[in-house]
C-alpha positions in Angstrom: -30.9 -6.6 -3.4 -29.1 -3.2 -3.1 -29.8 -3.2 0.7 -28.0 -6.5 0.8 -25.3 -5.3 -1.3 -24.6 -2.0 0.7 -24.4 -4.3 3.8 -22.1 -6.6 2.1 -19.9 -3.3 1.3 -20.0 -1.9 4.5 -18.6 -5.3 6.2 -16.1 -5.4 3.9 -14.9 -2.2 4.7 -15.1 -3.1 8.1 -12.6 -5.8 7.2 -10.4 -3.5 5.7 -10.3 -0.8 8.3 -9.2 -3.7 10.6 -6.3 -4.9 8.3 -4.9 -1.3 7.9 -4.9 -0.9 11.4 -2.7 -3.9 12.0 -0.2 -3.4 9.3 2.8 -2.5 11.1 5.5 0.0 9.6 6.1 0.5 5.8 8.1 2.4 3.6 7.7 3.2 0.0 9.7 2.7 -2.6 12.1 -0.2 -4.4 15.1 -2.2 -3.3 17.9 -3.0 -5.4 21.1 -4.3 -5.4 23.8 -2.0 -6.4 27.6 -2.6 -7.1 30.3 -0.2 -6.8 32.4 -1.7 -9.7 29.1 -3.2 -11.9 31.8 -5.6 -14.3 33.1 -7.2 -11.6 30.4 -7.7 -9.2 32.3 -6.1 -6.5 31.2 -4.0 -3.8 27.3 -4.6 -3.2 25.2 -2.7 -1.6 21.6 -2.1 -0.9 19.9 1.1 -2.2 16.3 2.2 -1.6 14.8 4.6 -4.2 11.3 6.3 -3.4 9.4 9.7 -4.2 8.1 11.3 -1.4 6.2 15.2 -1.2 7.3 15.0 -4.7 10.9 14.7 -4.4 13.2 11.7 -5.6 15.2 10.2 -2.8 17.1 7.3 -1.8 18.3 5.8 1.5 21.2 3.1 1.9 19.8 0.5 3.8 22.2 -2.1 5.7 22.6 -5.7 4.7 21.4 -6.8 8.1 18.1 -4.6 7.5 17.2 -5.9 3.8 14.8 -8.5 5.5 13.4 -6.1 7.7 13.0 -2.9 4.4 11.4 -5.7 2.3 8.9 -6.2 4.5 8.2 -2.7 5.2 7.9 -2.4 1.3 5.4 -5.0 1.4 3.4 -3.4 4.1 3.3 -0.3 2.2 2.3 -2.3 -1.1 -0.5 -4.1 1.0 -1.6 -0.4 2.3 -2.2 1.3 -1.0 -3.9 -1.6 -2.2 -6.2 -1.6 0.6 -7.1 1.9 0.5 -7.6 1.8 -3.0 -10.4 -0.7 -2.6 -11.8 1.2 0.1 -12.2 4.1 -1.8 -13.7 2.1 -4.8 -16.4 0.5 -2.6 -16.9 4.1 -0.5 -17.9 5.4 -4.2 -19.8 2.3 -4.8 -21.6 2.7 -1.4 -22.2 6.7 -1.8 -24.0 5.9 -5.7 -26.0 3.0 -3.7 -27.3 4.9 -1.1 -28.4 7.8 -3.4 -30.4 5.3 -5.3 -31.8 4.1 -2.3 -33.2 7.2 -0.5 -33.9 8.5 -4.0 -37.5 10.5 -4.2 -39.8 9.6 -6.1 
């Protein structure tokens, strides 16, 4: 059963070392909305806030490139989740194979 299992993992990590390498650019952070005069509605803009190296920072992105940011966002999001399962089934594979060539 483990031997079966630690193939299962290793394809799916296969899997996800393909869909990393095909995700195309990404940024971090969030898009919002901003206004210059808030009680009126006036003035919007686009404002992308992220932490990166540890420091706050925040780009104004054009309203022609909104689609295009979102996306990137969504790339990134896709990204971390990925590697985060990679990670958890690398640690699952390590314990696995430890128990397998374990000595009697």
């Amino acid at each position: 059963m483990t031997t079966k299992h630690l193939a299962q993992i290793e394809k799916r990590i296969g899997k996800i070392k393909a869909e990393i390498a095909a995700i195309g650019e990404m940024r971090p952070g969030s898009l919002t909305r901003q206004y210059k005069d808030p009680d009126s509605g006036s003035g919007a803009y686009y404002q992308l806030s992220f932490t990166l190296d540890m420091k706050s920072r925040t780009d104004y992105i054009p309203r022609d490139w909104v689609r295009e940011v979102r996306r990137q966002i969504g790339n990134y999001k896709r990204f971390k989740s990925l590697s985060a399962e990679w990670v958890a089934l690398s640690i699952e594979r390590c314990r696995l194979t430890m128990k397998l060539t374990r000595r009697p």
